[in-house]
NURODO-588528 format. One record per residue (C-alpha): chain; x, y, z; residue in one letter; residue number from 1. Coordinates in steps of 0.1 Angstrom, whole numbers. Example, Ala and Ser with C-alpha at 12.3 -4.5 7.8 and 13.67 -1.06 7.14 Angstrom:
<recs>
REC   tipa       x       y       z   nukol   tifi
REC      A     123     -45      78       a      1
REC      A     137     -11      71       s      2
</recs>
This chain:
<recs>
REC   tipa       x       y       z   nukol   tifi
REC      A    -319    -885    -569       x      1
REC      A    -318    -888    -532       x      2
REC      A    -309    -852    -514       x      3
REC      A    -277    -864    -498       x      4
REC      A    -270    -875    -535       x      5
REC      A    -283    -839    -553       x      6
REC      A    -256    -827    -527       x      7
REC      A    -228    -849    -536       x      8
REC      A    -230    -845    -570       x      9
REC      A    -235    -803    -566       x     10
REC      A    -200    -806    -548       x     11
REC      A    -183    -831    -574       x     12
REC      A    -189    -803    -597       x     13
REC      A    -180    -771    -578       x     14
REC      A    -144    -792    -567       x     15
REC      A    -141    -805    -606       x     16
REC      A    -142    -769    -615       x     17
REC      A    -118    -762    -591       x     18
REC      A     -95    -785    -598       x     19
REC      A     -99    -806    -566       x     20
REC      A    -110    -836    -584       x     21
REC      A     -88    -859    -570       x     22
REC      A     -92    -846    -533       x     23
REC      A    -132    -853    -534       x     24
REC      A    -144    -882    -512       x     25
REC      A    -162    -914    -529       x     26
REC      A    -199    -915    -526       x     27
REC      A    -211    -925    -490       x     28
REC      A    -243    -916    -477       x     29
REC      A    -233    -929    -442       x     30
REC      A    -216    -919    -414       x     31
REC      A    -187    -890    -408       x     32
REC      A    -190    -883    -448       x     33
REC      A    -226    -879    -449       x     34
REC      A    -224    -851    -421       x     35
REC      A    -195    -836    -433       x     36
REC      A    -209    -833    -464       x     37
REC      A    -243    -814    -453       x     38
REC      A    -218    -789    -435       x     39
REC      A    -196    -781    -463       x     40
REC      A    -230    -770    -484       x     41
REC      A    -229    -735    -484       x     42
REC      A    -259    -722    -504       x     43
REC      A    -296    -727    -490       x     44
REC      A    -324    -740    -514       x     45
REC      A    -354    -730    -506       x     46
REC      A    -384    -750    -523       x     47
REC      A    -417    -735    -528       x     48
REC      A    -450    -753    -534       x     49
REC      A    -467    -725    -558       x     50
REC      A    -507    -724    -562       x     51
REC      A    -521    -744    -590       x     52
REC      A    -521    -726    -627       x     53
REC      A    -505    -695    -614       x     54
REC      A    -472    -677    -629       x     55
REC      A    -459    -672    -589       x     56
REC      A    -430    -647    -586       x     57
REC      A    -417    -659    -554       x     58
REC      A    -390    -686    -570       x     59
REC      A    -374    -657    -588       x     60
REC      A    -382    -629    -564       x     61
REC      A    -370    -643    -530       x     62
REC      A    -332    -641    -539       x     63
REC      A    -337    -600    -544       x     64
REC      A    -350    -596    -514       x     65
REC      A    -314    -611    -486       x     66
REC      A    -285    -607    -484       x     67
REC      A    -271    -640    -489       x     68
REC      A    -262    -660    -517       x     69
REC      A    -298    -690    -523       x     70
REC      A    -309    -713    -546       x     71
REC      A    -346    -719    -553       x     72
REC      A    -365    -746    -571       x     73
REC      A    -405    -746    -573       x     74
REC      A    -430    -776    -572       x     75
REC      A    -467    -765    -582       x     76
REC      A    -496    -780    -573       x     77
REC      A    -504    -798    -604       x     78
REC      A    -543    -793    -609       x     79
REC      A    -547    -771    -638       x     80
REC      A    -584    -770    -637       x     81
REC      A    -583    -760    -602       x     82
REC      A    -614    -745    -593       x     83
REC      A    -605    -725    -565       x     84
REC      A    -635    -729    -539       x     85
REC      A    -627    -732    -498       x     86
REC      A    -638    -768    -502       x     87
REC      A    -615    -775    -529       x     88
REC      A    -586    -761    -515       x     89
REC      A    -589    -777    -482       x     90
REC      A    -591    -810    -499       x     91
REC      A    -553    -810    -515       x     92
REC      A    -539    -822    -487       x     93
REC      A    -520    -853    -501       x     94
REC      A    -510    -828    -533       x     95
REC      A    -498    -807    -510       x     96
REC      A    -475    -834    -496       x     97
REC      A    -460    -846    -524       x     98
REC      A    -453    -814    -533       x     99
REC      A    -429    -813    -501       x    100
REC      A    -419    -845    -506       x    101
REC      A    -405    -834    -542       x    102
REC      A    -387    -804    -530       x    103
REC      A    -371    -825    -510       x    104
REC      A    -359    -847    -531       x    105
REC      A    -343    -821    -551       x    106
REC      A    -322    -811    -525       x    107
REC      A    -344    -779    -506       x    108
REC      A    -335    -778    -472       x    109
REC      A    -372    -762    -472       x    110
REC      A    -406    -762    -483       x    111
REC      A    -425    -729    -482       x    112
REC      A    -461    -729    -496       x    113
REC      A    -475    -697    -515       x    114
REC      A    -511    -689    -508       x    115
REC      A    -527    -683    -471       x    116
REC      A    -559    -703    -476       x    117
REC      A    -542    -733    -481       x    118
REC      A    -535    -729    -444       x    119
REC      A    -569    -719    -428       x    120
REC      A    -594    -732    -458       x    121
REC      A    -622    -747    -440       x    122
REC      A    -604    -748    -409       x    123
REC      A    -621    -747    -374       x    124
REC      A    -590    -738    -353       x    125
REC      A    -558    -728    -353       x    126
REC      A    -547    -764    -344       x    127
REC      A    -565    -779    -378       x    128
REC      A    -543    -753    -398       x    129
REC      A    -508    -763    -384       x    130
REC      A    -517    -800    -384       x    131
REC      A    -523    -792    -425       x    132
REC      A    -485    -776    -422       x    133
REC      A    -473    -805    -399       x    134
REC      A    -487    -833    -421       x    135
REC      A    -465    -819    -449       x    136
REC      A    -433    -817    -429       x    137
REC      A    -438    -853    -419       x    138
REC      A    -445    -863    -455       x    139
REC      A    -413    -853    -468       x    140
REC      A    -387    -851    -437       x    141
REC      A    -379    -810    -438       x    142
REC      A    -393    -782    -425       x    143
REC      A    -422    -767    -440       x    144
REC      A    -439    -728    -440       x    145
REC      A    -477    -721    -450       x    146
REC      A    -485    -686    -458       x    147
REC      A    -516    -688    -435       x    148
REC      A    -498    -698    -407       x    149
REC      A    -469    -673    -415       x    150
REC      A    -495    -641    -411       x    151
REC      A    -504    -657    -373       x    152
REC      A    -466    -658    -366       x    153
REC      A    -457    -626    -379       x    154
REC      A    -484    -603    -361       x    155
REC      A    -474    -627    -334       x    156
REC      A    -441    -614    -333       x    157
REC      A    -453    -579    -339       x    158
REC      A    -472    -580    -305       x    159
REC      A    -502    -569    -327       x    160
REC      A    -534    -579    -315       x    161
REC      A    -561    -558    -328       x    162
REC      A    -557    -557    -369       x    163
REC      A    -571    -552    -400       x    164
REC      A    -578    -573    -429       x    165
REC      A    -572    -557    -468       x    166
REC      A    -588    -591    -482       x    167
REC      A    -584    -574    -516       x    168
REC      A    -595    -590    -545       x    169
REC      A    -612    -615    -522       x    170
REC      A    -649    -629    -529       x    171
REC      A    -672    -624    -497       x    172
REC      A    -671    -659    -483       x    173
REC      A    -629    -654    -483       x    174
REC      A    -627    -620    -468       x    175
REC      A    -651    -638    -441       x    176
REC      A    -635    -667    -440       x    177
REC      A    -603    -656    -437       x    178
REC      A    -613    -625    -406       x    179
REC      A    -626    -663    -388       x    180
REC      A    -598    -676    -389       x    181
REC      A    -577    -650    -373       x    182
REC      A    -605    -646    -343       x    183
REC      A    -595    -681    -342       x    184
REC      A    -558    -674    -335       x    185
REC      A    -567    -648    -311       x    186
REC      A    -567    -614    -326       x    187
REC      A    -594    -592    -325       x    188
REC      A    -601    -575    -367       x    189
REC      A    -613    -548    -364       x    190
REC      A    -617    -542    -395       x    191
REC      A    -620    -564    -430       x    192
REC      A    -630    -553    -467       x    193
REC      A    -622    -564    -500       x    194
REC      A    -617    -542    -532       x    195
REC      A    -653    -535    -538       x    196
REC      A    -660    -532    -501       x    197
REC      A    -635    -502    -508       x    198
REC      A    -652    -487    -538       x    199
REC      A    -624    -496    -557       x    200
REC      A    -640    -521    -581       x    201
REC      A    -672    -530    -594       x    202
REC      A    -695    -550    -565       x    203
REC      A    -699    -575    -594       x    204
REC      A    -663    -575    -600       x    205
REC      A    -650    -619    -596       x    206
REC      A    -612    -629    -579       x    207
REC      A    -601    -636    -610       x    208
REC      A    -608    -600    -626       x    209
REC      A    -583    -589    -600       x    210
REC      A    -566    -620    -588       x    211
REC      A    -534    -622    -614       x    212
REC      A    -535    -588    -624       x    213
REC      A    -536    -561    -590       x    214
REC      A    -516    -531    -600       x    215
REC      A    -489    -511    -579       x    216
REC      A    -516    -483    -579       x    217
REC      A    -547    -504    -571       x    218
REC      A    -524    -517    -545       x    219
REC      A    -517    -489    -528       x    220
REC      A    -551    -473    -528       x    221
REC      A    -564    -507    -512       x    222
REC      A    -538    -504    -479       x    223
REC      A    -546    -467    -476       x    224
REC      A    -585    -472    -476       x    225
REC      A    -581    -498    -450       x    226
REC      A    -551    -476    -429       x    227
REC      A    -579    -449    -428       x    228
REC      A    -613    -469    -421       x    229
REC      A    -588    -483    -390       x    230
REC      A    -570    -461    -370       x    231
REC      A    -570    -482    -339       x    232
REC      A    -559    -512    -358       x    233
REC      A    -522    -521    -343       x    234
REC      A    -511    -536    -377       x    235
REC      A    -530    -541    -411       x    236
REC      A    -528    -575    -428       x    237
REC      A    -526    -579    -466       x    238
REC      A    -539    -611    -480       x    239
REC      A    -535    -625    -520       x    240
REC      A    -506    -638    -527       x    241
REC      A    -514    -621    -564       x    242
REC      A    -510    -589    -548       x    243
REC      A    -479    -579    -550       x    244
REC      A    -469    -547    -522       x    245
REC      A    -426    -549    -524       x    246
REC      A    -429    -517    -546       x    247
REC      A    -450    -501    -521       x    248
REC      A    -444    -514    -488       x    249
REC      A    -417    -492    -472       x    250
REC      A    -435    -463    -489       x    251
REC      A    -467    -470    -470       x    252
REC      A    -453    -481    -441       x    253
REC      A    -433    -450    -433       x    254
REC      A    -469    -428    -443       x    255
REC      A    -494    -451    -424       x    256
REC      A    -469    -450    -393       x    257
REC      A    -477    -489    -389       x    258
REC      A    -461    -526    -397       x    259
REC      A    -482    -537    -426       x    260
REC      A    -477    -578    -431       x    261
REC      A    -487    -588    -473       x    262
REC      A    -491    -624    -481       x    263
REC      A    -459    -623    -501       x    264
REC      A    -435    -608    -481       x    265
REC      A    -443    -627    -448       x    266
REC      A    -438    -659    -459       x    267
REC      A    -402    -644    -469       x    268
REC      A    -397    -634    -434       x    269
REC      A    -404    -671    -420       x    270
REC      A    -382    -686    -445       x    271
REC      A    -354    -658    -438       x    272
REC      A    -358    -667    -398       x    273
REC      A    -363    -702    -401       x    274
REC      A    -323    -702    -420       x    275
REC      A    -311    -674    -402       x    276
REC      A    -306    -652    -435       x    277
REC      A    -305    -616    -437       x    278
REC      A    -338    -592    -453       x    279
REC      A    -328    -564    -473       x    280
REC      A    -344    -531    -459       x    281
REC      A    -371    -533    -492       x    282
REC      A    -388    -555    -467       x    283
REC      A    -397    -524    -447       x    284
REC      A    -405    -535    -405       x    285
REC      A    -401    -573    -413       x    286
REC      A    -362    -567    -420       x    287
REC      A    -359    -560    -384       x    288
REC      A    -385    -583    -370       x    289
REC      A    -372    -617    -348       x    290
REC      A    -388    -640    -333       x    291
</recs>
């Protein structure tokens, strides 16, 4: 089913149920219909293209955090023996793609991917990233967001240029990978570490010790190491989308006396500004962040 379709067919039923049956217009994806149609919907879907093999909380978790009424629907990447190195994820491309291309097709007026390395993977500039965010887009005919490319926009929008990266549960080569990529965009880290550059878990310790399990409390003793080892650091950045900071982020925010932007509640920001939709203040500075 077509999305000017999904859309007639959500509106047959909402009038049906109503009682309005007889007023609703025959099927005709052309013309005056079609565009008054796509102004009467009222409720935005938002689509997100979720990691591969991961239980991601942002389908069910984005509604909690606006004001207005949304739908969601969620299209993961489907590689479940993903192995999860740079080179891997840098190659899924044309998953990635379809992916948008099937949120589209069930009616998501956009596609927001979960993850920031899918963005900067491998990448050698900022220009490489967004063409990996541009080539989706095109694929499927709405707009799409990338978690990578939602950090740059955010600090962006901050003013901040001197940061610091909490890579935590990060493996070396992505905590370095990742501090590249933003001197690529410009800003100047002043500071990165990763759990067990904190002394918060064994050196030996592997992503996927910490990777789908980071607690509240591991959480916030992560930002506060960094917010201490950085105290010129305009803004600190939070990567992992498996990290999980809406319990914690006005908390720390208000202590650490600076905007702190988390892989999961950033990309909730670009969606909110991209459809003009209110953040609830449990979104701490980003509520009150535009563009």
């Amino acid at each position: 089913m077509g999305r000017v379709a999904w859309e007639v067919a959500q509106l047959r039923n909402a009038w049906c149920s109503a009682g309005l049956q007889a007023e609703m217009p025959q099927q005709n994806l052309h013309g005056s219909t079609r565009n008054e149609i796509l102004n009467m919907k009222k409720t935005p879907v938002i689509g997100f293209i979720s990691a591969p093999a991961w239980f991601d909380p942002a389908p069910s978790e984005f509604p909690e955090v606006i004001l207005e009424d949304v739908q969601t629907q969620q299209a993961p990447l489907m590689l479940p023996e993903f192995d999860y190195q740079l080179k891997s994820i840098a190659s899924v491309q044309k998953e990635l793609n379809l992916c948008a291309r099937s949120l589209n097709a069930m009616g998501c007026d956009i596609a927001a991917q979960v993850g920031s390395p899918f963005a900067w993977a491998c990448a050698t500039s900022e220009i490489e990233a967004r063409s990996r965010n541009r080539s989706m887009a095109q694929a499927a005919d709405i707009p799409c967001l990338m978690t990578g490319l939602a950090i740059v926009d955010g600090l962006r929008a901050l003013g901040a240029n001197k940061v610091a990266a909490n890579c935590t549960y990060y493996e070396k080569n992505w905590r370095d990978g990742f501090s590249v990529f933003l001197n690529l965009c410009g800003f100047d880290v002043k500071h990165a570490s990763t759990l067990s550059d904190q002394g918060l878990t064994d050196s030996s310790a592997k992503m996927e010790d910490y990777g789908w399990s980071m607690t509240s409390e591991l959480t916030r003793e992560s930002i506060l190491s960094v917010a201490k080892s950085s105290p010129d650091a305009e803004a600190i950045v939070v990567t992992g989308a498996g990290t999980r900071t809406l319990e914690v982020l006005c908390e720390l925010e208000a202590y650490i006396k600076r905007p702190i932007i988390t892989a999961d509640t950033i990309l909730y920001w670009a969606i909110a500004n991209r459809l003009g939709l209110t953040l609830k203040p449990t979104m701490g500075s980003l509520s009150k962040l535009r563009t």
